[in-house]
C-alpha positions in Angstrom: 0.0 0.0 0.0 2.8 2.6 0.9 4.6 1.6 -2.7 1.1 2.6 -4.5 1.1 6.0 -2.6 4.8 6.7 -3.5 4.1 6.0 -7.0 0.9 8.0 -7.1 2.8 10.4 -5.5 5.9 10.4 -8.0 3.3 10.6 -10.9 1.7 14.3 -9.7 3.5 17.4 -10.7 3.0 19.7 -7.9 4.7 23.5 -6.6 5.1 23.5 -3.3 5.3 27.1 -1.4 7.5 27.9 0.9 6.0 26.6 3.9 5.3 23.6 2.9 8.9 22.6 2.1 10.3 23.7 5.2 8.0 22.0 7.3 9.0 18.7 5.0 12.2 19.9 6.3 11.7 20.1 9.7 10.3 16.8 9.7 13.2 15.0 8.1 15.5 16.8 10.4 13.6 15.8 13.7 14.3 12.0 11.9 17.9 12.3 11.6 20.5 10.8 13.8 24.0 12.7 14.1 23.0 14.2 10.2 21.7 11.5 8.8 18.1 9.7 7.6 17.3 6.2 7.7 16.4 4.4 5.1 12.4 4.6 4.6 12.4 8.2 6.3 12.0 9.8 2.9 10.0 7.6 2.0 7.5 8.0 4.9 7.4 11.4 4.8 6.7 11.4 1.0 3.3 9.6 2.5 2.9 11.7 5.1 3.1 15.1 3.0 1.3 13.4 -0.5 4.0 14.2 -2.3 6.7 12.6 -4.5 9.9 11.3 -3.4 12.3 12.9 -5.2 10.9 16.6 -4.1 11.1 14.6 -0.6 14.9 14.1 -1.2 15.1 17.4 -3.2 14.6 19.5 0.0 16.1 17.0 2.6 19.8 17.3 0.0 19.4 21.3 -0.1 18.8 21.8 3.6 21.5 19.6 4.5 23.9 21.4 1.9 22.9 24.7 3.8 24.1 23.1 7.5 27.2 21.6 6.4 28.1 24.8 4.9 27.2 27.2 7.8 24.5 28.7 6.2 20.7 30.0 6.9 19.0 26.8 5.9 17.0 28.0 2.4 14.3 25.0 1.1 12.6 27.9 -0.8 11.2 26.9 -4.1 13.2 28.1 -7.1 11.0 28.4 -9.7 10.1 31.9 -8.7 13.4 33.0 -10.2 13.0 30.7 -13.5 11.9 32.0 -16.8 13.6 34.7 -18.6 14.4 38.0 -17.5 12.8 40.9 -17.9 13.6 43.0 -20.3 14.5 46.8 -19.0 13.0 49.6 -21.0 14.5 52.7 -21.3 11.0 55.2 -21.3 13.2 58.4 -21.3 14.4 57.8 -25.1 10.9 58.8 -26.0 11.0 62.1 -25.1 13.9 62.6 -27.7 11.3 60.9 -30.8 9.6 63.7 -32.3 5.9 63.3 -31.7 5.0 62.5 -35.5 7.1 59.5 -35.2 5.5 58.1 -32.0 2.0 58.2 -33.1 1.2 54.6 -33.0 2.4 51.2 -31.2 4.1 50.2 -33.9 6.2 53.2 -34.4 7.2 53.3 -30.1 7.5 49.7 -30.6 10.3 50.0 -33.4 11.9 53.4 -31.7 12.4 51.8 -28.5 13.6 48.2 -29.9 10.8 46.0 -28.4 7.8 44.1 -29.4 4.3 45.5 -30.2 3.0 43.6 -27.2 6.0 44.6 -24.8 4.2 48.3 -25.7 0.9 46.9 -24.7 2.0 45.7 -21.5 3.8 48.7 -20.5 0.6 50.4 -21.7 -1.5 48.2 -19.5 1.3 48.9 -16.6 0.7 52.3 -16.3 4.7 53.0 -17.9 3.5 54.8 -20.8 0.1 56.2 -21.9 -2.0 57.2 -25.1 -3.0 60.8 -24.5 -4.7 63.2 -27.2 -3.3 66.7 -27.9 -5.2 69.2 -29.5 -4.2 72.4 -30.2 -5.1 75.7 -28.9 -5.4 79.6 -30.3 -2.2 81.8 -29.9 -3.2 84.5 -27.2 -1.2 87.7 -27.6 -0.6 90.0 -24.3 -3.5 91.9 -25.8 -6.1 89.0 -26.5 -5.9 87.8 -23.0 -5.9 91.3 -21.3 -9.5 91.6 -23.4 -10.3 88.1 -22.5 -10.0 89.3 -18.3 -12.0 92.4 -18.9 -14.8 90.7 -20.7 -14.9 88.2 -17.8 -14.9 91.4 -15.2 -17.8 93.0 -16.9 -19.8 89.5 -16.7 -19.6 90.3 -12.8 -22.8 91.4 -11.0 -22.1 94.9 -10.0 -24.7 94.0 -6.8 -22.3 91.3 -5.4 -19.1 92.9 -5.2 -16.6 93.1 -3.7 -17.9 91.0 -0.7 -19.4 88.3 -2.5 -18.8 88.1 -6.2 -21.2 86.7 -8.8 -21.4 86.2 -12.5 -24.5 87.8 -14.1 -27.6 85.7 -14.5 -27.4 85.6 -18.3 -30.8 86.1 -18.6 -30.7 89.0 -21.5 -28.4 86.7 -23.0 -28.6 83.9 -26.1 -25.7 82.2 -27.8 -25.3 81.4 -31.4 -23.4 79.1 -32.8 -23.2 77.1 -36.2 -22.0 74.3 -37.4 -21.5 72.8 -41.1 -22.0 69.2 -42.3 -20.9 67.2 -45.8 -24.7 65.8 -47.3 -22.3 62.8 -47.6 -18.4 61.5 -47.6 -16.4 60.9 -50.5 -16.2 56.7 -49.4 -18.7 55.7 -47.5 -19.0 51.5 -45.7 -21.6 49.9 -45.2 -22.9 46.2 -44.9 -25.1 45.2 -47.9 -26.8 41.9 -48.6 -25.1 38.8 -50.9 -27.6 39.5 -53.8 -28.3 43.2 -53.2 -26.9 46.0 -55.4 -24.2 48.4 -55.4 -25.4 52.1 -54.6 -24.7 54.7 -56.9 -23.6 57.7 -55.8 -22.5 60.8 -57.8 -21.5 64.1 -57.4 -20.3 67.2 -59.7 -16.6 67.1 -57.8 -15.6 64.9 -55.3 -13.4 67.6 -53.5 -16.3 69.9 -53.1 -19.2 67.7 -51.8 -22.3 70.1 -50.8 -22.5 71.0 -47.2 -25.6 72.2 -44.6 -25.3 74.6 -42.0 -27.0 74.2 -38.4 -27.6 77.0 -36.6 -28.1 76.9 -32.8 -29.2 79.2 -30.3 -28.8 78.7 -26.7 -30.5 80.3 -24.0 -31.1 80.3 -20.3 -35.1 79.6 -19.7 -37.1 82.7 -17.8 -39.8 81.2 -15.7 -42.8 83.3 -14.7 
């Protein structure tokens, strides 16, 4: 019966923590006599712990390794430090790409000598981020001294200086328009197997008619 367990045991594949394997260790220790295990104490506590013999013999050959050398006694599983390493990026080179050339994944990807999905990791990570830029107007010293005194002369009069308020905007509306394209120069869409192709024409494709929207905005008087 303890042979079938042993086998059983050798034929599971298992990753022990850290505890585990030192309490293994602690048991084969409080076995030994003057440094040194009998012959079915592996064996036994292979049973005892379900797990296979050689893992048993494993941690008993690196404990005792550690004690005849002097050292801490270490039974930690190394598989933590397996694998390959990880590969150090340098994030700072981007700052020297012009922005043009860093667009896309792809582009970072090939500036900084990695893969596409190293990026998207270090995306995901929180290294680097997408953001959007847009542009904004040129103020001279002028336009934003006009800007400050429009912004003064929306103050109620009545609430200054103790307790400042913008104007109700009641006696004021706010226009603003807005132009479309009737259509686009390529348009997709899904079609059926047996249905048509549309036809679409226009005088000149680089001036395609447009439509104006015109909105006015206003705050609502209740009376």
């Amino acid at each position: 019966m303890d042979d079938q367990l042993v086998q059983e045991n050798a034929r599971r594949k298992l990753v022990l923590d850290d505890v585990r394997r030192r309490a293994i260790f602690e048991t084969l220790l409080g076995r030994a006599r003057n440094g040194n295990l009998k012959g079915n104490d592996t064996k036994e506590v292979s049973i005892q712990f379900s797990v296979p013999l050689r893992t048993v013999q494993r941690i008993w050959k690196k404990g005792k390794s550690c004690i005849d050398q002097g050292l801490v006694v270490d039974v930690g599983n190394e598989k933590k430090r397996c694998g390959r390493k990880k590969k150090v990026v340098d994030v700072s080179k981007l700052r020297d790409i012009p922005v043009s050339s860093r667009a896309t994944i792809a582009d970072v990807a090939k500036h900084l000598g990695v893969s596409k999905g190293k990026i998207q990791r270090m995306k995901k990570q929180g290294v680097i981020k997408r953001v959007s830029n847009t542009i904004k107007p040129y103020l001279t010293e002028k336009n934003k001294k006009d800007r400050l005194r429009w912004c003064l002369s929306m103050i109620d009069p009545r609430s200054a200086p103790h307790d400042p308020m913008f104007k109700g905007l009641f006696d004021y509306v706010l226009i603003d328009e807005k132009w479309y394209y009737i259509t686009r120069k390529t348009l997709r869409y899904y079609k059926g197997a047996d249905e048509g192709q549309l036809a679409r024409t226009c005088k000149n494709k680089n001036y395609i008619p447009k439509i104006q929207i015109l909105t006015v905005l206003g705050r609502p008087r209740f009376d």
